[in-house]
KOLLUM-846232 format. One line per field, with one value per atom (N, C-alpha, C, O): atom name; x, y, z; chain; residue in one letter. Coordinates in steps of 0.05 Angstrom, whole numbers, plus 5000, padded with zeros to 4 digits. Atoms other than C-alpha are relative to their C-alpha. Layout:
N
atom = c(CA,...);
xx = c(X,...);
yy = c(Y,...);
zz = c(Z,...);
kette = c(A,...);
rest = c(A,...);
END
This chain:
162
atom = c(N,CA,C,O,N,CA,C,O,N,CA,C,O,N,CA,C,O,N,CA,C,O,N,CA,C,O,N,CA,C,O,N,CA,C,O,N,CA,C,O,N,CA,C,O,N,CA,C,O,N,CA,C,O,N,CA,C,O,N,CA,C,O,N,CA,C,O,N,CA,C,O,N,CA,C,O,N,CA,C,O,N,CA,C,O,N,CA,C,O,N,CA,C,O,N,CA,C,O,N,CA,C,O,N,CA,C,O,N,CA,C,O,N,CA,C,O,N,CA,C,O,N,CA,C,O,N,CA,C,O,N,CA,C,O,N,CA,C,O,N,CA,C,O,N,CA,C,O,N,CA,C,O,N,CA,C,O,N,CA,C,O,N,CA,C,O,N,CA,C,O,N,CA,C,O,N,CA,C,O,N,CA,C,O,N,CA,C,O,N,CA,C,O,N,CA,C,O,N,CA,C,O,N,CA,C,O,N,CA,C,O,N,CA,C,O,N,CA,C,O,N,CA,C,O,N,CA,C,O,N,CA,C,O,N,CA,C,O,N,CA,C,O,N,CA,C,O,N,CA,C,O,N,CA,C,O,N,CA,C,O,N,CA,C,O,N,CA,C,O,N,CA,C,O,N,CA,C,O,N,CA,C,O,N,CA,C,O,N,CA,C,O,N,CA,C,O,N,CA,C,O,N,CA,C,O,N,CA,C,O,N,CA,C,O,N,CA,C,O,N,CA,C,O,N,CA,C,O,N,CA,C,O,N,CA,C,O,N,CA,C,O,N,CA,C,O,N,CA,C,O,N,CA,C,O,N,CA,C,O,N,CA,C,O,N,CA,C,O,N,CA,C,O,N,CA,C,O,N,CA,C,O,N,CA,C,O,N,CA,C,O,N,CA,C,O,N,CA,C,O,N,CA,C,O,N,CA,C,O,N,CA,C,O,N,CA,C,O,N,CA,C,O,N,CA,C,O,N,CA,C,O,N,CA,C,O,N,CA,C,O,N,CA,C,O,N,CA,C,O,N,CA,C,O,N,CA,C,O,N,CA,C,O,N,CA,C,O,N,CA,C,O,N,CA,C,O,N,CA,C,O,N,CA,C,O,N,CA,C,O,N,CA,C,O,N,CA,C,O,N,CA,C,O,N,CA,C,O,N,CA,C,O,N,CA,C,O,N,CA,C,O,N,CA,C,O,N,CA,C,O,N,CA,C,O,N,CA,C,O,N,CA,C,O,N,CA,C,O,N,CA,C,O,N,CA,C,O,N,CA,C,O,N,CA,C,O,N,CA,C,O,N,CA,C,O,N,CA,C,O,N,CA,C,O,N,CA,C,O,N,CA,C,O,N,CA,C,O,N,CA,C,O,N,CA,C,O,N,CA,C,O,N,CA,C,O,N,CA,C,O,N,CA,C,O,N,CA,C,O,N,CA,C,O,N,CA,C,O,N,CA,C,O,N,CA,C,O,N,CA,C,O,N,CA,C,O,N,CA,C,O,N,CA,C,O,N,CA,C,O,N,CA,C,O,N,CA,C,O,N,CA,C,O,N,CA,C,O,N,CA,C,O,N,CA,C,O,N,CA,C,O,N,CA,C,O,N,CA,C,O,N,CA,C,O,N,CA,C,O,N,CA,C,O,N,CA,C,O);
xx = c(5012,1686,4994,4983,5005,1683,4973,4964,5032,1612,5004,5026,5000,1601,4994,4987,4988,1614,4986,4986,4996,1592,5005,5006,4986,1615,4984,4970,5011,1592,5021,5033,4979,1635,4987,4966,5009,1626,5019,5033,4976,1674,4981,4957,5015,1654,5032,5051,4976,1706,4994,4988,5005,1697,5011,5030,4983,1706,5004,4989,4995,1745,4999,4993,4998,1755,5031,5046,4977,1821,5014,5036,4984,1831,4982,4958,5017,1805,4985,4991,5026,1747,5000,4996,4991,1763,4983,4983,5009,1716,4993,4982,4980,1731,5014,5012,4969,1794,4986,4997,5012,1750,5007,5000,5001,1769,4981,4979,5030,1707,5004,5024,4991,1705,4977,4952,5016,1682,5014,5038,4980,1704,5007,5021,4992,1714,5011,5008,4991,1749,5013,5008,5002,1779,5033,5051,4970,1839,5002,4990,4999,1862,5033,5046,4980,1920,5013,5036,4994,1913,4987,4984,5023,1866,4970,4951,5020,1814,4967,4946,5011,1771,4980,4989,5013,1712,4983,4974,5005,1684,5019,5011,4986,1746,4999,4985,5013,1744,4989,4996,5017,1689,4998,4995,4990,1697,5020,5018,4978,1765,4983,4975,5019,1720,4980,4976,5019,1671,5010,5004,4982,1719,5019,5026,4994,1753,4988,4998,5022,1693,4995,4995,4998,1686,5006,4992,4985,1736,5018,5039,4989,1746,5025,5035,4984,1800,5015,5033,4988,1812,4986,4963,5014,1790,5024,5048,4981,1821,5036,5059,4981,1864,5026,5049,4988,1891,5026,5051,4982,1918,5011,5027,4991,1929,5000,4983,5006,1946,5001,5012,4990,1945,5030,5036,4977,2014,5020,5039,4973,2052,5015,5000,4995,2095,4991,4988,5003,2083,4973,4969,5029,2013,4993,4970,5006,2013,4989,5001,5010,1976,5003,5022,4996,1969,4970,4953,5022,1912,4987,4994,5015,1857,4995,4997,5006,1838,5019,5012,4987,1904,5002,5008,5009,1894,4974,4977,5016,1833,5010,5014,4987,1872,5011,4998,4998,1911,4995,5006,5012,1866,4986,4975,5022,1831,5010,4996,4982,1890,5003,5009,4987,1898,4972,4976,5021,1818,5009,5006,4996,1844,5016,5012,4979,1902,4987,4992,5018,1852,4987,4981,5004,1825,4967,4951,5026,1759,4995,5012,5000,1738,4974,4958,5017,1698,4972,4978,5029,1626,4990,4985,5020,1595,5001,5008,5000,1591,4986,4989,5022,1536,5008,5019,4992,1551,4989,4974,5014,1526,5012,5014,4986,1559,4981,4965,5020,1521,5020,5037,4994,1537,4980,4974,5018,1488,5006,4992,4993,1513,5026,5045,4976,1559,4985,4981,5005,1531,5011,5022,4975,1559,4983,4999,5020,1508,5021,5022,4988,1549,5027,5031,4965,1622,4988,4996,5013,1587,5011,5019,4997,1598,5035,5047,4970,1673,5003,5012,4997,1671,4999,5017,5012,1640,5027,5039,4988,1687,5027,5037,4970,1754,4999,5020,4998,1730,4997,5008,5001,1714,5020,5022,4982,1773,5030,5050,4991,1811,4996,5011,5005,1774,4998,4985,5007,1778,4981,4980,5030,1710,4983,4988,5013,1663,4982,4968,5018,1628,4978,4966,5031,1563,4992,4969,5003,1580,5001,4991,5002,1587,4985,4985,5022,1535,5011,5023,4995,1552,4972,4963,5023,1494,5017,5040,4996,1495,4972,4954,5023,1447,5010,5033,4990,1439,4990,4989,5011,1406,4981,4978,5014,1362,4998,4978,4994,1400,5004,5005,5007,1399,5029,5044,4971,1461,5018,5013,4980,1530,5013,5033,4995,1532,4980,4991,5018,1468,5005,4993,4992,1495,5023,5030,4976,1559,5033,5054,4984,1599,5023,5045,4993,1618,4992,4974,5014,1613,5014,5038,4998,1598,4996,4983,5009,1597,4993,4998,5009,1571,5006,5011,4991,1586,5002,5014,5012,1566,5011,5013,4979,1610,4982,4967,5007,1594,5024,5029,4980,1651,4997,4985,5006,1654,5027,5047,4981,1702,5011,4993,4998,1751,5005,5005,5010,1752,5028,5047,4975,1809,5015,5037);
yy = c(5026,6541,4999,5018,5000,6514,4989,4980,5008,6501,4981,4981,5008,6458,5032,5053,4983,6499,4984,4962,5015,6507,5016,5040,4982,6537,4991,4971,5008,6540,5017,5036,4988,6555,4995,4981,4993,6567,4997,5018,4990,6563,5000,5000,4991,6572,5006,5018,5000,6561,4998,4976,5007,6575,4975,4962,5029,6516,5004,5016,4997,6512,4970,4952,5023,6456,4997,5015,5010,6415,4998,4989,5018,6407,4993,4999,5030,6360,5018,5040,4998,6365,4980,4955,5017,6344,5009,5033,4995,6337,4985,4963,5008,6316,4974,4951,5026,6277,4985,4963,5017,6245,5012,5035,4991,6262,4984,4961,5014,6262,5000,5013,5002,6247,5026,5027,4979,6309,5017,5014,4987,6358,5024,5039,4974,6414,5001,4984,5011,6427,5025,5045,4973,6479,5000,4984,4992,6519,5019,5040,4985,6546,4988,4968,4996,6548,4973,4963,5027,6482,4980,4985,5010,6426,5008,4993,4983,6480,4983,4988,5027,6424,5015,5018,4985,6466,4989,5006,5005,6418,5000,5005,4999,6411,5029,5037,4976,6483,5017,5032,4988,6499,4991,5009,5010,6448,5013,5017,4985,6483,5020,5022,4975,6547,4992,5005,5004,6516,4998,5009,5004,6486,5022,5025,4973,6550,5018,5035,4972,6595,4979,4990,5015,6529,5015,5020,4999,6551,5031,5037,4969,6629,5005,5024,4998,6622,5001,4988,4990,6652,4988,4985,5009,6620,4986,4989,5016,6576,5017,5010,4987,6631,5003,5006,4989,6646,4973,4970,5030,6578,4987,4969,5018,6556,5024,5027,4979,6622,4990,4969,5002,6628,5006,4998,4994,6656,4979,4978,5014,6597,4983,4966,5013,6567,4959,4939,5031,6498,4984,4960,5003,6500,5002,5012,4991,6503,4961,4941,5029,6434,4992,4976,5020,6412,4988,4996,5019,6362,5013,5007,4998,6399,4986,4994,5029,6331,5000,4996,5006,6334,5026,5025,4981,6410,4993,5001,5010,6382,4991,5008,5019,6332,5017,5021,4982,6381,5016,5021,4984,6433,4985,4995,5013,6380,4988,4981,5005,6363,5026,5026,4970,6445,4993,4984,5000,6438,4987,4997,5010,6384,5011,5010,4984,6422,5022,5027,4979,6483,4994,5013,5009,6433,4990,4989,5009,6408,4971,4957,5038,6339,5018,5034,5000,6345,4979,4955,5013,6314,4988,4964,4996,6323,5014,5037,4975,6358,4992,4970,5008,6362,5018,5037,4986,6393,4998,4979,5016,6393,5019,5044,4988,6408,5006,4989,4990,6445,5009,5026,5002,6432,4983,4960,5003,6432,4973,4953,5011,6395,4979,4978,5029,6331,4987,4998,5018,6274,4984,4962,5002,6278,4974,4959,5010,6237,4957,4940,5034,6158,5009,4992,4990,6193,5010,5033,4983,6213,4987,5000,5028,6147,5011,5020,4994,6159,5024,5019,4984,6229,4994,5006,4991,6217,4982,4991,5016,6155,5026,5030,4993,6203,5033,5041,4981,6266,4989,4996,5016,6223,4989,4992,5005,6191,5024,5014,4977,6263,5010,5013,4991,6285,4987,4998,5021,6224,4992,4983,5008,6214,4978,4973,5023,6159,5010,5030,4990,6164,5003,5019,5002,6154,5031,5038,4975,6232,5008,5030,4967,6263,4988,4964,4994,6283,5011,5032,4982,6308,4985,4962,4993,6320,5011,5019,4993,6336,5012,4999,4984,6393,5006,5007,4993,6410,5025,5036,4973,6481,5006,5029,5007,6458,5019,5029,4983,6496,5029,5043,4972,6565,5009,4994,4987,6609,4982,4958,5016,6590,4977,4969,5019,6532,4981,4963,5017,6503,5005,4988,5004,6524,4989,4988,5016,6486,5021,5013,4990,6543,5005,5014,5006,6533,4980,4965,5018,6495,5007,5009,4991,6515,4975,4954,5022,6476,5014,5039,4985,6495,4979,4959,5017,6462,5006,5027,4997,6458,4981,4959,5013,6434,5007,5026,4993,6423,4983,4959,5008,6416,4999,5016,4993,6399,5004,5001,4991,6421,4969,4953,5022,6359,5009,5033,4998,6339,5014,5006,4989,6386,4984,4990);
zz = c(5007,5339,4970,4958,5034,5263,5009,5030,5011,5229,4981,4971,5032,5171,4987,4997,5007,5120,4960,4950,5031,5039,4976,4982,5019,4973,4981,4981,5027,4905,4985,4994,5020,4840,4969,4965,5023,4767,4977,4976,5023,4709,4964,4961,5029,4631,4987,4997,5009,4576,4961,4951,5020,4501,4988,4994,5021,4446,4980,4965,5029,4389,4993,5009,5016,4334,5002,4993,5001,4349,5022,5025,4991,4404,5027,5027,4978,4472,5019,5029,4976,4515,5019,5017,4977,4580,5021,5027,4979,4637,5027,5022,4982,4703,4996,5004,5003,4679,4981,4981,5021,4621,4981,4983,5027,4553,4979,4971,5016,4512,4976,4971,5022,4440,4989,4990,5014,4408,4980,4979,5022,4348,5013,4999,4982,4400,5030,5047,4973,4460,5008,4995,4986,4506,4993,4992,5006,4488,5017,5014,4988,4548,5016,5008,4977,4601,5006,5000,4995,4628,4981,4957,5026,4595,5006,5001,5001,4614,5014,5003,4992,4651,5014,5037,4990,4675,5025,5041,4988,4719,5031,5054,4976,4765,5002,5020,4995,4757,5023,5041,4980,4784,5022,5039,4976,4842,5014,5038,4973,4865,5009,5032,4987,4866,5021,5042,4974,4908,5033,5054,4968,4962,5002,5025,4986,4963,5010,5024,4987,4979,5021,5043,4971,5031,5025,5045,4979,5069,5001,5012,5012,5041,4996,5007,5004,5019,4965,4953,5036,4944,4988,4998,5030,4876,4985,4988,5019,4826,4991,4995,5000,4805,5018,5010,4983,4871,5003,5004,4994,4882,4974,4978,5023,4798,4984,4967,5024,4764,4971,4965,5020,4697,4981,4958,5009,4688,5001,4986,4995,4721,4979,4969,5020,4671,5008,4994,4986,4717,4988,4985,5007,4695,4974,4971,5023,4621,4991,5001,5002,4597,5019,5020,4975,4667,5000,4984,5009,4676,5031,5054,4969,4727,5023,5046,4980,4761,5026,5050,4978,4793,5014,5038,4981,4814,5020,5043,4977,4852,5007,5025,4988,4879,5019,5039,4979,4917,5011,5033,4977,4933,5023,5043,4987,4961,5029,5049,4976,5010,5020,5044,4985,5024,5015,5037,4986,5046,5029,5051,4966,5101,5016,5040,4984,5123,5011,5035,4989,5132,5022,5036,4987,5177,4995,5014,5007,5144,4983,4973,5013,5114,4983,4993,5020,5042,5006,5010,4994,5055,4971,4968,5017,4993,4980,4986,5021,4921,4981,4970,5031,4865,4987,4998,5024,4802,4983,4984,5019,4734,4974,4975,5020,4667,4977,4969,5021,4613,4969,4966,5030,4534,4986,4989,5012,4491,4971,4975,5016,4428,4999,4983,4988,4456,5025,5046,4978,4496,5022,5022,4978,4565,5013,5025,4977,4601,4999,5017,5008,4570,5023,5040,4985,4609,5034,5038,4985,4674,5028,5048,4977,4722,5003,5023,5007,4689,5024,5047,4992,4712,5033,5045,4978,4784,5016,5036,4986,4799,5002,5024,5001,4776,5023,5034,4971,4830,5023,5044,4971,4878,5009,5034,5001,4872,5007,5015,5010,4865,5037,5056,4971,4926,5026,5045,4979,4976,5015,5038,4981,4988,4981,4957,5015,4967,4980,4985,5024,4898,5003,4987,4985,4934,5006,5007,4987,4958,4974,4970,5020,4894,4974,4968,5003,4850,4968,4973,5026,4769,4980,4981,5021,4714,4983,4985,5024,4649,4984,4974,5016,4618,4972,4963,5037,4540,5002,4980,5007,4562,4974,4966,5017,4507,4979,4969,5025,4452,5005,4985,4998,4483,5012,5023,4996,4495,4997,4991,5016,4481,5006,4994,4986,4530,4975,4963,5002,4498,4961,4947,5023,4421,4991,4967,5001,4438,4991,4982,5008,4428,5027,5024,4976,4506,5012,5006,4987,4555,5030,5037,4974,4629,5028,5026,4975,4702,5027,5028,4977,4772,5009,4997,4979,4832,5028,5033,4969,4911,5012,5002,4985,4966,5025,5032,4965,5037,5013,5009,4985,5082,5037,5051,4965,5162,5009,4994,4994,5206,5007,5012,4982,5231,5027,5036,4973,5303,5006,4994,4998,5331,5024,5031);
kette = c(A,A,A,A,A,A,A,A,A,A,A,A,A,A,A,A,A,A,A,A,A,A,A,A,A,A,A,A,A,A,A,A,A,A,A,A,A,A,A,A,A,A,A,A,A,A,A,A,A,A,A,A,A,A,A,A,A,A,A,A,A,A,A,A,A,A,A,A,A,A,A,A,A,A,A,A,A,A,A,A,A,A,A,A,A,A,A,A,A,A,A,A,A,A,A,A,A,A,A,A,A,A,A,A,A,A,A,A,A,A,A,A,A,A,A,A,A,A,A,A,A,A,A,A,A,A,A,A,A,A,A,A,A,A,A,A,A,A,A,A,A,A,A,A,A,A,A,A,A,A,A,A,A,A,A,A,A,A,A,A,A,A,A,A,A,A,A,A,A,A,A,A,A,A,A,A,A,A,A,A,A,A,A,A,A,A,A,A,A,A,A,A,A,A,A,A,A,A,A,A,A,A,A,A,A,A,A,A,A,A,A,A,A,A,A,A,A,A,A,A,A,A,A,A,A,A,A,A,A,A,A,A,A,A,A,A,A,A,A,A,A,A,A,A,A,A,A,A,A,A,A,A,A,A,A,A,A,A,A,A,A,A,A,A,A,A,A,A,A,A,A,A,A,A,A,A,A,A,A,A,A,A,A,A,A,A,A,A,A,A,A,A,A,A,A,A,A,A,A,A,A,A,A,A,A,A,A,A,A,A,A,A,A,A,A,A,A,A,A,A,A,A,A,A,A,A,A,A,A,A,A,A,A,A,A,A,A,A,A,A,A,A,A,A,A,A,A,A,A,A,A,A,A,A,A,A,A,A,A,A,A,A,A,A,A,A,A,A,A,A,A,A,A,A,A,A,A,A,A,A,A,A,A,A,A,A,A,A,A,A,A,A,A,A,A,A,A,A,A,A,A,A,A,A,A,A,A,A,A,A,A,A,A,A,A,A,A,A,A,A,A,A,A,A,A,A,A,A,A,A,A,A,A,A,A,A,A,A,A,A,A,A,A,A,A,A,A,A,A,A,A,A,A,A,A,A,A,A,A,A,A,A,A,A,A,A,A,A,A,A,A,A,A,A,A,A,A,A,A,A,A,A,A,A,A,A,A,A,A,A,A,A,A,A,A,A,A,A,A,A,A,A,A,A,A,A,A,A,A,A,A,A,A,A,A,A,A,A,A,A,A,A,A,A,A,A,A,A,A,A,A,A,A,A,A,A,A,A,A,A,A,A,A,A,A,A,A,A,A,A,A,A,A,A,A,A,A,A,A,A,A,A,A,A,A,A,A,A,A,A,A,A,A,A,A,A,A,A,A,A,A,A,A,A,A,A,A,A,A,A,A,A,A,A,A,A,A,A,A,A,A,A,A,A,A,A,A,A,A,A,A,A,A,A,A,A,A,A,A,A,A,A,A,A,A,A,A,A,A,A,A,A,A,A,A,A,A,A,A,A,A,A,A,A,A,A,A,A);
rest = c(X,X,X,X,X,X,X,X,X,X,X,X,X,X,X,X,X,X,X,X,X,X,X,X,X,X,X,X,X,X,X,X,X,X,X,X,X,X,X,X,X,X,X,X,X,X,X,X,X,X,X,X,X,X,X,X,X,X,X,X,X,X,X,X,X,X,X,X,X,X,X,X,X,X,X,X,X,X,X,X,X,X,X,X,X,X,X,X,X,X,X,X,X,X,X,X,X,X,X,X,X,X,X,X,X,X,X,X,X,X,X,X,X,X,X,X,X,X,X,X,X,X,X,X,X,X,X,X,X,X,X,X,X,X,X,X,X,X,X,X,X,X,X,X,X,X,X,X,X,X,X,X,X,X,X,X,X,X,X,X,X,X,X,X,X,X,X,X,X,X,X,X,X,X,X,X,X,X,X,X,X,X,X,X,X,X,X,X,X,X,X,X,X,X,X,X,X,X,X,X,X,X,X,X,X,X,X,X,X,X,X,X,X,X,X,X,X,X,X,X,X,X,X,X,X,X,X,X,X,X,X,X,X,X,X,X,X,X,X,X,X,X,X,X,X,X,X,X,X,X,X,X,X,X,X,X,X,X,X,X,X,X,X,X,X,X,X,X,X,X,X,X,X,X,X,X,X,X,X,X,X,X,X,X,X,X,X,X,X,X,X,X,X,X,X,X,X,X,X,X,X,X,X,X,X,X,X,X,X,X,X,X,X,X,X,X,X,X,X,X,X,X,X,X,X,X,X,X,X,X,X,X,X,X,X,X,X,X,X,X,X,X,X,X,X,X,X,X,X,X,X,X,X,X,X,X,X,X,X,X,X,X,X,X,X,X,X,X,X,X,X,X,X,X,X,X,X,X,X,X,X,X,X,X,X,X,X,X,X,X,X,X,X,X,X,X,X,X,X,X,X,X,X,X,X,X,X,X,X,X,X,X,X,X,X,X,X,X,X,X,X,X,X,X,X,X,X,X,X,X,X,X,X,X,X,X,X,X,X,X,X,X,X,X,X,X,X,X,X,X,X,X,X,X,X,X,X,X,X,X,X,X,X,X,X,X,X,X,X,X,X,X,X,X,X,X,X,X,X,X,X,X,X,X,X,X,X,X,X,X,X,X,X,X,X,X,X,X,X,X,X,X,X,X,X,X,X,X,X,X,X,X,X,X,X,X,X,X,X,X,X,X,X,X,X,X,X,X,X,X,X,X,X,X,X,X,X,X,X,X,X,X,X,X,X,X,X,X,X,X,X,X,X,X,X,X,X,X,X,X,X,X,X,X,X,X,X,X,X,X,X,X,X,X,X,X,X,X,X,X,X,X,X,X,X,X,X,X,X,X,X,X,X,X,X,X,X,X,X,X,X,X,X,X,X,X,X,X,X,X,X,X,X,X,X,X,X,X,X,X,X,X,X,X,X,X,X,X,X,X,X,X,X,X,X,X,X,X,X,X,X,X,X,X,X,X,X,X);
END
């Protein structure tokens, strides 16, 4: 017999100067931004991590390595998008997810509505269900000196009716 079911995830991604800061599917205007793999999008991120510990089943990696050549500038948003279909095939419906993105030096809080409509959207559940913040860690470590920028994120999943 399934339970509801919940996960939490984490990602963290240094910043350089030049190039985009993207978070969930928002590109924010800032002089720094994540140079990584894909467009390094720490909020979707950390969301796949959550709905994969959902439903135990791996981590971002497992399902979006970093090696694949498929995945080189790919836009995270739409990796949520399909982990978000593997969750229902697993046999579970997404409920719910709060999150909250921490960068100290860029004002996320104006991009936030943006952000909530484009996971919600991503994840087929109503915006009403999902939940993103914006902390400044009030200057302290390298989230809150802008030299990163980290996200967390909590999922609750139910089983569907079999």
């Amino acid at each position: 017999m399934k339970h509801c079911r919940t996960g939490i995830g984490h990602d963290i991604h240094r910043l350089l100067p030049g190039y985009a800061l993207v978070l969930g599917g928002v590109t924010i205007p800032a002089p720094v931004g994540f140079h990584t793999h894909s467009d390094g999008d720490v909020l979707c991120h950390a969301l796949i991590d959550a709905l994969a510990g959902s439903i135990a089943d791996g981590d971002l990696g497992t399902h979006f390595p970093e090696d694949d050549p498929e995945a080189e500038d790919a836009r995270s948003l739409d990796f949520l998008r399909q982990f978000a279909g593997h969750v229902r095939r697993a046999g579970y419906e997404i409920v719910n997810i709060d999150a909250f993105v921490v960068l100290g030096t860029v004002k996320l809080r104006p991009f936030v509505e943006e952000m909530r409509a484009n996971v919600s959207d991503a994840l087929g559940i109503d915006s009403s269900n999902v939940s993103i913040k914006a902390r400044s860690n009030d200057g302290l470590g390298p989230e809150g000196e802008g030299t990163a920028c980290g996200a967390w994120a909590s999922v609750l999943v139910y089983p569907t009716a079999d």
